[in-house]
N, C-alpha and C positions, 0 to 999 in steps of 0.2 A: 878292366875290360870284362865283358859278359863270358862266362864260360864257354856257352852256347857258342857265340858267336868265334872263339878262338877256338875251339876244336873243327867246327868246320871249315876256317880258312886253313886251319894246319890239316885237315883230309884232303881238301882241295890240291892244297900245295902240294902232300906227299902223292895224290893222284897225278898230277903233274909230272914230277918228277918223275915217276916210272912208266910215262906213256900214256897216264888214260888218260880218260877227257872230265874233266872235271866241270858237271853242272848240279850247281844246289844252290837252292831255293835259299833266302835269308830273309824271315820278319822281322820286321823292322818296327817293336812297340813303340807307343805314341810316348809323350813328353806333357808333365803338367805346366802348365803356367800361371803365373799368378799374376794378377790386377787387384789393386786396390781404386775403392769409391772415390779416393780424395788422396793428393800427394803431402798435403800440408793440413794444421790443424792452427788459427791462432786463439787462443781463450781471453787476451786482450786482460782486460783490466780482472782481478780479484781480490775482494778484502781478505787481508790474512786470517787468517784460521778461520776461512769458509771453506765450503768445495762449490765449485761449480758445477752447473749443468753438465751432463752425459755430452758428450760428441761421439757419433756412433760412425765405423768405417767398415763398410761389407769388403770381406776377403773372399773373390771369386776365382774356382779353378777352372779358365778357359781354355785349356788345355786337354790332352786326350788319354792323358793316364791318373791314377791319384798322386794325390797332396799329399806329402808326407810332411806334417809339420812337426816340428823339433820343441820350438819354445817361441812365445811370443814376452816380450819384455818389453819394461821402460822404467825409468829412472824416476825419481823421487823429485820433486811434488806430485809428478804426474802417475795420474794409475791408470789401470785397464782390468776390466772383464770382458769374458767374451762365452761365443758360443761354439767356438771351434774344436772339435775333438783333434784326435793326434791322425786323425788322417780325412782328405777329403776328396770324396769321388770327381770325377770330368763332371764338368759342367753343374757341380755342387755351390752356396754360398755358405759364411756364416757370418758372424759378426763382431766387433770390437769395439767396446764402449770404455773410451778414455776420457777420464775427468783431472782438473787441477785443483789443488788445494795447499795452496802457498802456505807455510809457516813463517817465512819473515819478508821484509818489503824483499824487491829486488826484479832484475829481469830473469826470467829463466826458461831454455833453450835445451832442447832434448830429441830424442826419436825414440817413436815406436817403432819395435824393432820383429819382421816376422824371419823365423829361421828355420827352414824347409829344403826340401828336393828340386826346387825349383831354381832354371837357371838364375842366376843375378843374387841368389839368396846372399846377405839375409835380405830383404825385402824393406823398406822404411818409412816411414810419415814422420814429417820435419814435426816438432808440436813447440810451442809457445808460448807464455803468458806472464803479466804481471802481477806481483805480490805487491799491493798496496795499502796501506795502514788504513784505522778506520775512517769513518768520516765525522768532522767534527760532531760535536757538540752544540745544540741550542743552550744561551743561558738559561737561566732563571727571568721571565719577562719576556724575551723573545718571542717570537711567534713557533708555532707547533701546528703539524698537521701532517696530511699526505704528503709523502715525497719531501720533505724536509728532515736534516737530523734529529732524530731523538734529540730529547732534555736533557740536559748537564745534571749530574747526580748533584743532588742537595748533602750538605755536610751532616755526619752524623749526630742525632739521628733521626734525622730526617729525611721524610724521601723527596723528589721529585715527580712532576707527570704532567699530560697533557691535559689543560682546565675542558677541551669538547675531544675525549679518545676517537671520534668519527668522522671529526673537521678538523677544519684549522682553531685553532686556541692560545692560547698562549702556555709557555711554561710555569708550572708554580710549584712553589715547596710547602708540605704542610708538615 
């Protein structure tokens, strides 16, 4: 409980008790609150040992006093940077740029986690995404081009490649 505010109900009271009349004034500071951009995040399909694209989540204090933020976290694959310092004014934003980057296939399930002054803390965004292996291989002969898998490596030591690098072509070994 605020000092403030218990010294004067305990003057009030002891006013009380001995007769007088007890009136004081009590302010009453405002309270921050926090809103996030987005309550969920899915990042859907990722080939392992990529990172995905930024998903950016603005942290707004709609609220009437500052932000006292503690620690923003999250869990492994998924990461975050941000632009929030460790406090933030009423009616302030900043921002939170979480990306995924699977290490092995799998589904994986997490939250960003914001941990502050604010009631409800810590504060959360569900995040998700899958870890998928890569994508096949064209053989040798198969066709090559935009948007199709790369060429099958050729056996050592030989390399593989695409016979038109700027169309479609076929794959060959030389």
């Amino acid at each position: 409980m605020n000092k403030y505010f218990s010294l004067v109900v305990c003057g009030a009271l002891l006013l009380a008790a001995c007769g007088g009349s007890p009136t004081a004034s009590l302010s009453v500071s405002g309270s921050p609150t926090t809103t996030l951009s987005m309550p969920s995040i899915s990042f859907g399909n990722q080939v392992v040992g990529t990172a995905s694209s930024g998903q950016t989540i603005t942290l707004s204090n709609t609220g009437s006093a500052e932000l006292r933020i503690v620690g923003i976290a999250v869990a492994l694959p998924f990461t975050q940077t941000n632009t929030c310092n460790s406090s933030l004014a009423a009616s302030a934003t900043c921002t939170i740029n979480v990306t995924f980057a699977p290490t092995t296939e799998g589904d994986f399930i997490s939250n960003l986690s914001i941990t502050d002054n604010a009631k409800g803390s810590p504060q959360t965004v569900a995040l998700s995404g899958t870890g998928v292996g890569q994508a096949p291989c064209t053989p040798i002969g198969g066709q090559c081009g935009p948007g199709l898998p790369r060429c099958c490596a050729a056996p050592f030591p030989h390399h593989s490649f695409c016979s038109n690098p700027t169309g479609f072509g076929t794959c060959t070994e030389d």
